[in-house]
MIDOFI-621862 format. One record per residue (C-alpha): x, y, z; residue number from 1; residue in one letter; chain. Coordinates in Angstrom, 2 decimals. Each point is the difference from the previous one (the first is absolute). Example, Ala and Ser with C-alpha at 12.3 -4.5 7.8 and 13.67 -1.06 7.14 Angstrom:
2
{x->12.30 | y->-4.50 | z->7.80 | i->1 | aa->a | ch->A}
{x->1.37 | y->3.44 | z->-0.66 | i->2 | aa->s | ch->A}
This chain:
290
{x->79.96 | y->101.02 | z->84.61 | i->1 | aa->x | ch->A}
{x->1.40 | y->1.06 | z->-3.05 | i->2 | aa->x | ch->A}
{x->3.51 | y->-1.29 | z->-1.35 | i->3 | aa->x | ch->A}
{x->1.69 | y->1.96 | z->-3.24 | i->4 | aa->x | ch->A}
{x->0.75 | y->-2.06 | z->-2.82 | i->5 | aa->x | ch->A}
{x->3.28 | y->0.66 | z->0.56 | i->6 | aa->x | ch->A}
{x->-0.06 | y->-0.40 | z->3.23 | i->7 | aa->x | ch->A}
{x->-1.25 | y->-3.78 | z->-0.14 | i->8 | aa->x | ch->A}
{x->2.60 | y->-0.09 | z->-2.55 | i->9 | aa->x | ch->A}
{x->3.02 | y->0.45 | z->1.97 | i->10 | aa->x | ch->A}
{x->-1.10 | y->-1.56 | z->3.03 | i->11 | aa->x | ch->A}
{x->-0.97 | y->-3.18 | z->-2.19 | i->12 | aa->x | ch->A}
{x->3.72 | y->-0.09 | z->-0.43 | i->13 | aa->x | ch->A}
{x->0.73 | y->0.18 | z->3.49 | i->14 | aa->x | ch->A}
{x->-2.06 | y->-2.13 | z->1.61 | i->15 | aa->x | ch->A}
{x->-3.31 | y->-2.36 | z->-0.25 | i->16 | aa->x | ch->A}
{x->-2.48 | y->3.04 | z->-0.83 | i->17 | aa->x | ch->A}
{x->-3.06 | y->-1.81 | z->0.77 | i->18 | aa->x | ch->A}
{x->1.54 | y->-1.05 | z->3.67 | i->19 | aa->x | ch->A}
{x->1.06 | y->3.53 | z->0.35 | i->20 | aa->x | ch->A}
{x->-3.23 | y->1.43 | z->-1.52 | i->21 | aa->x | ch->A}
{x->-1.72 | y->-2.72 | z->2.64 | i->22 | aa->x | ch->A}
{x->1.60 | y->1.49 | z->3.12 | i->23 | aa->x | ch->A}
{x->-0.33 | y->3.69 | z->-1.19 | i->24 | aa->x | ch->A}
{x->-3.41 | y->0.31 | z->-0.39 | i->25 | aa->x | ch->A}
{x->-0.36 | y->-1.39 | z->3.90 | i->26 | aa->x | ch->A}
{x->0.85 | y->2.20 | z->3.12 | i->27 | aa->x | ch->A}
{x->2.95 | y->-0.72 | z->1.74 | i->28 | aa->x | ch->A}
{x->-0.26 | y->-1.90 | z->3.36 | i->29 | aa->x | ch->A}
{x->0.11 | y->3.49 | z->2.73 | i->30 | aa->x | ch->A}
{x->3.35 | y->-0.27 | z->2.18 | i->31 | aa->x | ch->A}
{x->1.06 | y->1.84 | z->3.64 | i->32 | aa->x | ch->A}
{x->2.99 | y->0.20 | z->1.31 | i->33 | aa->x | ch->A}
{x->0.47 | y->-0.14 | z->3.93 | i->34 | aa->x | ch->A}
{x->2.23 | y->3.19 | z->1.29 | i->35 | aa->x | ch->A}
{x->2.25 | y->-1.10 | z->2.22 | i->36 | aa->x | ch->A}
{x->1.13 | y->3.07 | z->1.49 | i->37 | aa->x | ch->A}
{x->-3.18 | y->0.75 | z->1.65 | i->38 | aa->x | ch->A}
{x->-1.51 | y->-4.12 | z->0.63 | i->39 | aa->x | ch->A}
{x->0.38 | y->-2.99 | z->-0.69 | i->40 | aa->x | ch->A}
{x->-0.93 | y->-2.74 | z->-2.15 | i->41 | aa->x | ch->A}
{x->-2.02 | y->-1.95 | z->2.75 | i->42 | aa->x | ch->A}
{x->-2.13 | y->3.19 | z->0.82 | i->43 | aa->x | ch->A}
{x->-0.87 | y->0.07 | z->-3.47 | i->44 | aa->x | ch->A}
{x->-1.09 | y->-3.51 | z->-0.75 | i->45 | aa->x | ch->A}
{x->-2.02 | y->0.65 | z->3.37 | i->46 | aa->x | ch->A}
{x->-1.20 | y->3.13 | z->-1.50 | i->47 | aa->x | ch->A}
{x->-1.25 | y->-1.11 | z->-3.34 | i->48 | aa->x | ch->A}
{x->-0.78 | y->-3.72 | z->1.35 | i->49 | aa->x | ch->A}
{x->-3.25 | y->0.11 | z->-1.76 | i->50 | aa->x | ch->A}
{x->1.43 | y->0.77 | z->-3.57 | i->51 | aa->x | ch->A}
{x->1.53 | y->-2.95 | z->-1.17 | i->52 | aa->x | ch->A}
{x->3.63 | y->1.08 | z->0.05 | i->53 | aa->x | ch->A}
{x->2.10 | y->-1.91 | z->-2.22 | i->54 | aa->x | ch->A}
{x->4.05 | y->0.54 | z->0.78 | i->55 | aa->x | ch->A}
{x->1.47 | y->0.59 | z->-3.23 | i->56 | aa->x | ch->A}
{x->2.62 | y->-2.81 | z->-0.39 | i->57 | aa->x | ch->A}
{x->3.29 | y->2.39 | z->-0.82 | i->58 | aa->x | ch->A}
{x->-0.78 | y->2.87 | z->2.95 | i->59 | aa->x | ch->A}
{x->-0.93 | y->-1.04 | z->3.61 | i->60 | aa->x | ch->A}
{x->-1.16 | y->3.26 | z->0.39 | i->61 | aa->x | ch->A}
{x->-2.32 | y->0.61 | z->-3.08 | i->62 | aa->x | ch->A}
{x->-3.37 | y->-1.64 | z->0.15 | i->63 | aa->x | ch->A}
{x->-3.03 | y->-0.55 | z->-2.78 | i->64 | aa->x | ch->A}
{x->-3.14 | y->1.01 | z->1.52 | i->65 | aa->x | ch->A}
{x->-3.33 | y->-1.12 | z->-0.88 | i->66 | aa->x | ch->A}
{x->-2.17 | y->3.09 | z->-1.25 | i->67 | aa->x | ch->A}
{x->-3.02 | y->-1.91 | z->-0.70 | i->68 | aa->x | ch->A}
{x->-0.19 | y->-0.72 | z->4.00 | i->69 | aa->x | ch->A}
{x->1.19 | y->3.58 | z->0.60 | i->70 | aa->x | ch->A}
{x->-2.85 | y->2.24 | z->-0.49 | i->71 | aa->x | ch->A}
{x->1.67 | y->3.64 | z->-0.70 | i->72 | aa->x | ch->A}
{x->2.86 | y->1.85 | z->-0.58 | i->73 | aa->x | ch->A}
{x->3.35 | y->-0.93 | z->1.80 | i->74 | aa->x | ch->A}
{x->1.20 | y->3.24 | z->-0.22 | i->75 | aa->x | ch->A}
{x->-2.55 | y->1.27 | z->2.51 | i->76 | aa->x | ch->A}
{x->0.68 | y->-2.98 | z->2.51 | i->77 | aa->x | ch->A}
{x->1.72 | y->1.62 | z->3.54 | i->78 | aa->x | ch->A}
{x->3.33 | y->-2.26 | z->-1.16 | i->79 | aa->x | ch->A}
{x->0.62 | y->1.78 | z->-3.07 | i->80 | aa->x | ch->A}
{x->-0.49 | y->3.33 | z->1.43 | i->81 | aa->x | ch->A}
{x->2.10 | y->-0.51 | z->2.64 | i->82 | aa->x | ch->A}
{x->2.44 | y->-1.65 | z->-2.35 | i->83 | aa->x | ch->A}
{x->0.34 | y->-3.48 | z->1.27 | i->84 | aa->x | ch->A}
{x->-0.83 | y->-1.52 | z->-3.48 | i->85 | aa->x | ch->A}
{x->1.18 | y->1.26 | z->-3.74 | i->86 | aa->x | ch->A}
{x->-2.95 | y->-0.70 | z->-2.72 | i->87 | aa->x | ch->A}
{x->3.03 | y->-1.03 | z->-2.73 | i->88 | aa->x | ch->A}
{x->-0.38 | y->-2.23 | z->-2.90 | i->89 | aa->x | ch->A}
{x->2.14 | y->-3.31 | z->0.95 | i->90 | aa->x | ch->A}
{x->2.50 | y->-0.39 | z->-2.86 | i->91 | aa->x | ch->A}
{x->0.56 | y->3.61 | z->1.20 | i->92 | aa->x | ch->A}
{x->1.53 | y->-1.01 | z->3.12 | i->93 | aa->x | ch->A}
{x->2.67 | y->-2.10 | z->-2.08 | i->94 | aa->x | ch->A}
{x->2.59 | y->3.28 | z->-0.81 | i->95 | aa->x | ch->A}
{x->0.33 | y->0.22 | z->3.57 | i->96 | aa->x | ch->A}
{x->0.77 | y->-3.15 | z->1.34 | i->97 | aa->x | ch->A}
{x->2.15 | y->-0.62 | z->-2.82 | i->98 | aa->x | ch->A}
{x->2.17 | y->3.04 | z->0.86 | i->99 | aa->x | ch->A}
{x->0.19 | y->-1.63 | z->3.62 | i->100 | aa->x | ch->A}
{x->1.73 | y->3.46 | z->1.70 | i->101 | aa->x | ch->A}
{x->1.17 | y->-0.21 | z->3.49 | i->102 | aa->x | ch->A}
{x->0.19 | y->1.97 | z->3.12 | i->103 | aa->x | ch->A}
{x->2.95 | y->1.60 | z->-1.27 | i->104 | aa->x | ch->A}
{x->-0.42 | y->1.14 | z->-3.61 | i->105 | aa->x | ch->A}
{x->-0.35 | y->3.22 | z->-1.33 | i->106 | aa->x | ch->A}
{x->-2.90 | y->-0.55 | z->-2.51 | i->107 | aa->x | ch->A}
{x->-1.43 | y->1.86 | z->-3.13 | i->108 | aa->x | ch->A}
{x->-3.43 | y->-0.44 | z->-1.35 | i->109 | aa->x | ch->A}
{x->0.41 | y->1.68 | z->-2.62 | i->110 | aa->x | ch->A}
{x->-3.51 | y->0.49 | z->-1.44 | i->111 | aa->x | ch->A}
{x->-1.45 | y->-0.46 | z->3.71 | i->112 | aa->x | ch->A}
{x->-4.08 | y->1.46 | z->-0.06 | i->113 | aa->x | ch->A}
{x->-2.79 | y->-1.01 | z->0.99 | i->114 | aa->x | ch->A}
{x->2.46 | y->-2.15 | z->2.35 | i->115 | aa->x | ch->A}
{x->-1.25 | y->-3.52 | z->0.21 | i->116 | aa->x | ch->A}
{x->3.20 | y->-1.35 | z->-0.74 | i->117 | aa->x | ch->A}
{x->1.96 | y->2.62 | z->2.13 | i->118 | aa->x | ch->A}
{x->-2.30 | y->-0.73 | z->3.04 | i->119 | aa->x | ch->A}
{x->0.93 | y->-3.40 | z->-0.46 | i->120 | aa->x | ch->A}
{x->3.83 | y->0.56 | z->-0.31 | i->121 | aa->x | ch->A}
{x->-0.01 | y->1.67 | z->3.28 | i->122 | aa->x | ch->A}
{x->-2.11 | y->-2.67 | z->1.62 | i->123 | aa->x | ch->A}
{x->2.57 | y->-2.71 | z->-1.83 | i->124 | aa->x | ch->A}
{x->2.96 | y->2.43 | z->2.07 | i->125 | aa->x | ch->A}
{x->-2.02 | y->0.08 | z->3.42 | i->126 | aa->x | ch->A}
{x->-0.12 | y->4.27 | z->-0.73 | i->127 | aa->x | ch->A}
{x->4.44 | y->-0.01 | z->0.05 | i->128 | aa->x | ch->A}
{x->2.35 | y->0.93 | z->-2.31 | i->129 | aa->x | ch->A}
{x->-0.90 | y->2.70 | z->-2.18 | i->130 | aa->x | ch->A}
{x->-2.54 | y->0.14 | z->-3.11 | i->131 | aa->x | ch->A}
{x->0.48 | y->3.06 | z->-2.26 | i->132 | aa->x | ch->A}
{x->-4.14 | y->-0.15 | z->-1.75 | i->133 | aa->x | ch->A}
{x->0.12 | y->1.65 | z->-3.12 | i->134 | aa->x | ch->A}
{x->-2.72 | y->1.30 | z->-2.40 | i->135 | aa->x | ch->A}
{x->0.18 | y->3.07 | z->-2.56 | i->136 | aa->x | ch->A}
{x->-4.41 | y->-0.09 | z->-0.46 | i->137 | aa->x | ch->A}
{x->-0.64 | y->2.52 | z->3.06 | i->138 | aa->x | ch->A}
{x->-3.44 | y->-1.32 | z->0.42 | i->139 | aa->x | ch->A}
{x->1.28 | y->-3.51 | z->0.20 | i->140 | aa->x | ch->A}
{x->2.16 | y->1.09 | z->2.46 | i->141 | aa->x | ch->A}
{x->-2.98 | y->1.11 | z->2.24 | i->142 | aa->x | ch->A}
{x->-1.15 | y->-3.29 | z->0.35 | i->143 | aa->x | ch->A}
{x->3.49 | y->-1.34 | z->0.14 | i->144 | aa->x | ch->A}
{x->0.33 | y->2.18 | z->3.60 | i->145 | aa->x | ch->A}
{x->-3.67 | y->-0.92 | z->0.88 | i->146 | aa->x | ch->A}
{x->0.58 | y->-3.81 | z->-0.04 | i->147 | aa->x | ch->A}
{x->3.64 | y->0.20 | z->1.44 | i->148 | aa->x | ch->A}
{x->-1.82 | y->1.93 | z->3.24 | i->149 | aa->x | ch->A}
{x->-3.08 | y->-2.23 | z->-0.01 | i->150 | aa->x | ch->A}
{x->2.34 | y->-3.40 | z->0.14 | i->151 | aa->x | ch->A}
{x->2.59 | y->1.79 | z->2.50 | i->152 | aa->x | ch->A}
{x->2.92 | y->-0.20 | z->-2.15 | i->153 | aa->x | ch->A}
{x->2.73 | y->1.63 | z->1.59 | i->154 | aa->x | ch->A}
{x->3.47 | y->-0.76 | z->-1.46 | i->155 | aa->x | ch->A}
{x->-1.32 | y->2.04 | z->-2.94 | i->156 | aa->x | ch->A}
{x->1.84 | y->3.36 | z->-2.21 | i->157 | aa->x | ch->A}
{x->-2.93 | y->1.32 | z->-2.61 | i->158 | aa->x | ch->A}
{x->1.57 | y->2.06 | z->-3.47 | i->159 | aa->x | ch->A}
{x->-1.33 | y->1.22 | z->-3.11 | i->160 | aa->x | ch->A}
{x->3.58 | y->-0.46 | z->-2.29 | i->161 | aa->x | ch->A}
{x->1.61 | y->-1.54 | z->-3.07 | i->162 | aa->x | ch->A}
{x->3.97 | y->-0.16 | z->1.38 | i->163 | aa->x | ch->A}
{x->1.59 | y->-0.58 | z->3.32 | i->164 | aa->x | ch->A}
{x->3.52 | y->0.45 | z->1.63 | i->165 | aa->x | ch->A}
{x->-0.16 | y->-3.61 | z->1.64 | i->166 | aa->x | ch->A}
{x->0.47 | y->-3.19 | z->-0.77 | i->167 | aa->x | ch->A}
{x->-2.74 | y->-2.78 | z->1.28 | i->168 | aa->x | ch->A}
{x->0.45 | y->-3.38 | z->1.16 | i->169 | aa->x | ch->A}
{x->-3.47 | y->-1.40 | z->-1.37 | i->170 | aa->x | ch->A}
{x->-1.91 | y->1.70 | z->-2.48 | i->171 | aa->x | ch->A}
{x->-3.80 | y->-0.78 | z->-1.03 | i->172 | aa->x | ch->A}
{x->-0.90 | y->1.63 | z->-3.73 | i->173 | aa->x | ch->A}
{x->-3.82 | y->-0.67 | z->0.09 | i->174 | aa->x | ch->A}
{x->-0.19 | y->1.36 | z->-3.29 | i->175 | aa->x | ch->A}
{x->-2.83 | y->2.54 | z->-1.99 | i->176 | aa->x | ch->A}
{x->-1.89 | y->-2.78 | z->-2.27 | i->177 | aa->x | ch->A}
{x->-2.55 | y->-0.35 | z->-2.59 | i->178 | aa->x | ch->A}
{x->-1.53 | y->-2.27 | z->2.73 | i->179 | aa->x | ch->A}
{x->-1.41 | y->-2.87 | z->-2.62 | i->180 | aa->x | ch->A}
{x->0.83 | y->-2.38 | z->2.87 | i->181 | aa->x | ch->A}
{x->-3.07 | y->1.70 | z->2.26 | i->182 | aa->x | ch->A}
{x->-2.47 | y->-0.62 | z->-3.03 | i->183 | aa->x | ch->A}
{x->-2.02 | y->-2.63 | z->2.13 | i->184 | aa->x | ch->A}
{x->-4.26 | y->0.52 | z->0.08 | i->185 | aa->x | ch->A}
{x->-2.00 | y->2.25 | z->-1.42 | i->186 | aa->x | ch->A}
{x->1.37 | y->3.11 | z->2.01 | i->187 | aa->x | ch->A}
{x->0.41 | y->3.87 | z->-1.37 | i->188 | aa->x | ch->A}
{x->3.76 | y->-0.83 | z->0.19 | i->189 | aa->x | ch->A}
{x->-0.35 | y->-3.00 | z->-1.71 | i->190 | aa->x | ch->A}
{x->-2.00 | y->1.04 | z->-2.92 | i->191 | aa->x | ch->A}
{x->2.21 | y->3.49 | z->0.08 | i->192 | aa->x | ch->A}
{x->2.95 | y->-1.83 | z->-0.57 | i->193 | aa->x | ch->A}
{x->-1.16 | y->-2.00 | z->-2.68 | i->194 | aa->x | ch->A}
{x->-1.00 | y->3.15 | z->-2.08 | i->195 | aa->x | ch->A}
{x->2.90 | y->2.10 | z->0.33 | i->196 | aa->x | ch->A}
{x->2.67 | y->-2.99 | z->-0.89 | i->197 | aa->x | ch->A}
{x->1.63 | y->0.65 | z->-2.58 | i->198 | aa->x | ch->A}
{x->3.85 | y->-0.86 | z->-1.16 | i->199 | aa->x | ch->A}
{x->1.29 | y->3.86 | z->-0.18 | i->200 | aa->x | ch->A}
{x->-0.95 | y->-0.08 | z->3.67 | i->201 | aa->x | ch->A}
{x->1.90 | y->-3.01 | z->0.95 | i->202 | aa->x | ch->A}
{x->3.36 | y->1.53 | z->-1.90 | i->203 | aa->x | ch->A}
{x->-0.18 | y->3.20 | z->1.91 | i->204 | aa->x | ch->A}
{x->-0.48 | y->-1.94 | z->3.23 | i->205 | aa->x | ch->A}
{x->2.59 | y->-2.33 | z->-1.00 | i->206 | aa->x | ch->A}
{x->2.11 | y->2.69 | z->-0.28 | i->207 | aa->x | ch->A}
{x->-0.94 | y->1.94 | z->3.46 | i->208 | aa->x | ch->A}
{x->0.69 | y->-3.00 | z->1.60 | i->209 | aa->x | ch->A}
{x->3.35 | y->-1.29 | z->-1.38 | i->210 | aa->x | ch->A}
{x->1.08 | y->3.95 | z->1.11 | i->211 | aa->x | ch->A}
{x->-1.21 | y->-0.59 | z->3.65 | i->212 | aa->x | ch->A}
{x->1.85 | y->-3.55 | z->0.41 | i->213 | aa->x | ch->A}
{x->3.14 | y->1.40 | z->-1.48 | i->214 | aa->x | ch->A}
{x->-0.14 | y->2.66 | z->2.88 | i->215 | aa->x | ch->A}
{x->-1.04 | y->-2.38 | z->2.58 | i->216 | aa->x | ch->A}
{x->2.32 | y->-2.40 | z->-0.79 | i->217 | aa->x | ch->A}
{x->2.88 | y->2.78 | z->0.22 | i->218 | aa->x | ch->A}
{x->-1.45 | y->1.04 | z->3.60 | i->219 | aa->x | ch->A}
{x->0.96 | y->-3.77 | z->1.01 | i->220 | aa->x | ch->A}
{x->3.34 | y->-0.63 | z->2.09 | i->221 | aa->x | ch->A}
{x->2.08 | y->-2.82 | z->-1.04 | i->222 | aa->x | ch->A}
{x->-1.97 | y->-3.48 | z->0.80 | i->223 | aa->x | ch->A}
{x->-2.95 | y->2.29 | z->0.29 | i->224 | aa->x | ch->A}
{x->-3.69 | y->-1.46 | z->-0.90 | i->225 | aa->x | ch->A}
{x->-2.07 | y->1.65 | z->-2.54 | i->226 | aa->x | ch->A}
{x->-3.57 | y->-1.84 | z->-0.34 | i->227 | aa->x | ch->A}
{x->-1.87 | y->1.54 | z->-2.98 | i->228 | aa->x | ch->A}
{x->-3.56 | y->-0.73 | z->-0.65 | i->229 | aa->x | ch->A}
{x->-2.68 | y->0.93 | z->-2.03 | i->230 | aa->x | ch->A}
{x->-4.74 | y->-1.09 | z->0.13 | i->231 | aa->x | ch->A}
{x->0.79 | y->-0.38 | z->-4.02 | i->232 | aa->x | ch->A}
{x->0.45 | y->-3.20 | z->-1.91 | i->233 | aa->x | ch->A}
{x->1.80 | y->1.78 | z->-3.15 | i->234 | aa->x | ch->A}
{x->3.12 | y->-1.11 | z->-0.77 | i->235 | aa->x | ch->A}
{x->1.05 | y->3.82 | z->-0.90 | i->236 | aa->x | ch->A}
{x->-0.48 | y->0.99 | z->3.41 | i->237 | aa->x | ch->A}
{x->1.29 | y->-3.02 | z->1.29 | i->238 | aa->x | ch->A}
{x->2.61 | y->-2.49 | z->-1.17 | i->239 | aa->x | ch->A}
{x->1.12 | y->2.05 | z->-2.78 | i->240 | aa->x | ch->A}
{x->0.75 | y->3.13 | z->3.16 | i->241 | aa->x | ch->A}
{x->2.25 | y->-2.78 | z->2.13 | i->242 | aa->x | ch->A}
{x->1.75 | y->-0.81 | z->-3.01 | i->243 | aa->x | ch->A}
{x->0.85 | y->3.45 | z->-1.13 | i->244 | aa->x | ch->A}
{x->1.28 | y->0.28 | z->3.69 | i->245 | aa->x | ch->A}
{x->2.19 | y->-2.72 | z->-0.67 | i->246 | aa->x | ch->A}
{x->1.07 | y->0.49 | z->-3.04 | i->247 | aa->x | ch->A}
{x->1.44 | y->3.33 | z->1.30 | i->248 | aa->x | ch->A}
{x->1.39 | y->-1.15 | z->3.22 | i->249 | aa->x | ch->A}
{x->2.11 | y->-2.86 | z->0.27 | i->250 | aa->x | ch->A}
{x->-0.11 | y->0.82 | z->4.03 | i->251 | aa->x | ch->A}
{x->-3.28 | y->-0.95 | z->-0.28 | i->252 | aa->x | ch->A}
{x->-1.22 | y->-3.60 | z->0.81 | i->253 | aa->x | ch->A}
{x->-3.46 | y->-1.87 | z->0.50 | i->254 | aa->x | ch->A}
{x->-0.83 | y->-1.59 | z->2.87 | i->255 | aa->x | ch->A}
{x->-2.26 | y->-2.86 | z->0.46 | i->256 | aa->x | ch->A}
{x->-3.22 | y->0.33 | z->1.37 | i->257 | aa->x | ch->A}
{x->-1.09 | y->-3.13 | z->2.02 | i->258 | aa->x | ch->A}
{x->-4.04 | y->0.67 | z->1.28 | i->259 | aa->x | ch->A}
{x->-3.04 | y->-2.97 | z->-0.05 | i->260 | aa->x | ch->A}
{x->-1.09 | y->1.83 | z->-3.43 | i->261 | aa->x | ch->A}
{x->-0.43 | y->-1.68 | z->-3.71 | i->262 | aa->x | ch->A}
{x->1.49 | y->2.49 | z->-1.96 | i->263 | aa->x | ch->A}
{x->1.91 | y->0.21 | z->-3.41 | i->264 | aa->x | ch->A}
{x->3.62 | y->0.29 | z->1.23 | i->265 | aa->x | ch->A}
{x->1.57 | y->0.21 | z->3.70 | i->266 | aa->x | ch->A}
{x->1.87 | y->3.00 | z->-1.60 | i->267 | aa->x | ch->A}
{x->-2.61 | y->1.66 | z->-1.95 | i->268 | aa->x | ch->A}
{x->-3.06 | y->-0.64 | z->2.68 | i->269 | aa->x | ch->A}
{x->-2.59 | y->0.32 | z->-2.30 | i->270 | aa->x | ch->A}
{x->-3.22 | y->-0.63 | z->1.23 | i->271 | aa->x | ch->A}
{x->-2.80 | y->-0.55 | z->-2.37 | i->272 | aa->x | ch->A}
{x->-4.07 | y->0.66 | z->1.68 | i->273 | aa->x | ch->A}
{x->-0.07 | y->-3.89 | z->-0.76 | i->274 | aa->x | ch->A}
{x->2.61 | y->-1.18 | z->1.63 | i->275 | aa->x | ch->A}
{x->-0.26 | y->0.76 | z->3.88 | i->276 | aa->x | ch->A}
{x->-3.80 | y->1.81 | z->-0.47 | i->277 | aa->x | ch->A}
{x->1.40 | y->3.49 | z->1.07 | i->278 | aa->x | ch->A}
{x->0.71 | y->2.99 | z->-2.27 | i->279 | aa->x | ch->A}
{x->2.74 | y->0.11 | z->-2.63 | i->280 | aa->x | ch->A}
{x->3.42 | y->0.80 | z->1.54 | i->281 | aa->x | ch->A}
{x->3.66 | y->0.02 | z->-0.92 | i->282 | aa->x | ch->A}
{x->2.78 | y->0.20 | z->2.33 | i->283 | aa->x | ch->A}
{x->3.59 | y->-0.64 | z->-0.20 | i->284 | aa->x | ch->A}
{x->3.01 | y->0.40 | z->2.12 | i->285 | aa->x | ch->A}
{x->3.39 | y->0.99 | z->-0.52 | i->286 | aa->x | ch->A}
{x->3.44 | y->0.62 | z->1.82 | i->287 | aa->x | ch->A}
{x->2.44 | y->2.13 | z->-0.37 | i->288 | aa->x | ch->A}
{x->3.21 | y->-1.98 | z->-0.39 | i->289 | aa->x | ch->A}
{x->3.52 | y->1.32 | z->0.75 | i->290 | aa->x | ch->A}
């Protein structure tokens, strides 16, 4: 793998490179999640006895799975194509949980496709309440309605919009990235994502993004959750979007994020490859005060 100049640079600044560099250049450790909606956790463990699950320590319903036991793909196995496990990255199942929505909340995901973490929102809300999934990429949305049918999700409204006439109790903003935080082994996503950083591209993201949690956050109703999160470790896309949030909305308040993680701040979960040997994640949560 090849890191830019400036590239090692900036992230010398932000944390131990050669730790970092350590834990990027190895592949993350492959996660499921167990859907709910359609088994259960037990049938699962029964299921995949021979693979070494691991239960990973801050969701009972996630698991590491040995793929050097499991000969194939997992995505061919008859429980993901009957949809009673999710293939998703494990600090990917954080924005969720965090957001913690109940059986009566009306719910936005704002940027919702493929679905992983809407699946898992409806599992977390036993299929009640109501979910609005939202995605403007019309191919994304495909496989946003593909996985919603093949995990049985059913408390579910699918649009293709910018603005809406409602206001929502919780609100997830799984936000468009550069995606530095999936740089982990020598994949073609990896290795794409190294070449085409650059800091003109982390503005204009920067600048998408602070747009989108400005409109989610206006979409909340008072003592409303908004959980934003981003698979990027820049601070542009990240701290530096929660604080222009702030800075322009004194409504707006963070909440404290308690999860068995080591991460830079409770408030700004930032989670290094290093630190919990998952992919890089940021996630914050904030209310709404009246």
């Amino acid at each position: 793998m090849q890191f830019k100049p400036k590239f090692i640079e900036k992230y010398s600044k932000l944390t131990n490179f050669e730790e970092y560099k350590k834990y990027a250049t190895q592949f993350p450790r492959k996660s499921i999640r167990v859907n709910t909606l359609k088994t259960s956790i037990e049938e699962i463990k029964n299921r995949f006895k021979k693979y070494n699950l691991e239960q990973i320590p801050w969701y009972k319903e996630g698991f590491f799975i040995d793929y050097k036991q499991y000969k194939g793909n997992i995505s061919f196995t008859p429980e993901h194509k009957k949809g009673f496990i999710f293939i998703q990255e494990s600090a990917s199942m954080i924005p969720p949980i965090v957001l913690n929505p109940n059986e009566k909340d009306i719910v936005l995901d704002y940027c919702a496709a493929p679905g992983s973490k809407t699946t898992q929102l409806a599992a977390i809300m036993q299929n009640k309440g109501i979910i609005i999934a939202n995605d403007i990429n019309t191919f994304r949305l495909k496989i946003l309605i593909e996985n919603l049918k093949r995990c049985s999700v059913l408390n579910i409204i699918v649009t293709q919009q910018n603005d809406f006439k409602i206001k929502f109790d919780k609100i997830l903003l799984d936000a468009p990235c550069s995606g530095t935080g999936k740089i982990r082994g020598k994949t073609q996503v990896s290795i794409n994502t190294l070449k085409t950083w650059n800091e003109k591209l982390i503005r204009k993201l920067s600048n998408t993004q602070k747009t989108l949690i400005t409109n989610a956050f206006s979409l909340l109703k008072p003592n409303g959750t908004l959980v934003y999160s981003t698979c990027s470790l820049e601070s542009e896309e990240d701290e530096q979007v929660i604080d222009f949030l702030l800075s322009n909305n004194p409504d707006a308040k963070l909440q404290e994020i308690d999860l068995p993680l080591k991460a830079d701040s409770k408030y700004y979960l930032k989670l290094w490859p290093q630190y919990n040997n998952t992919e890089g994640f940021f996630i914050t949560k904030i209310k709404k005060v009246i």
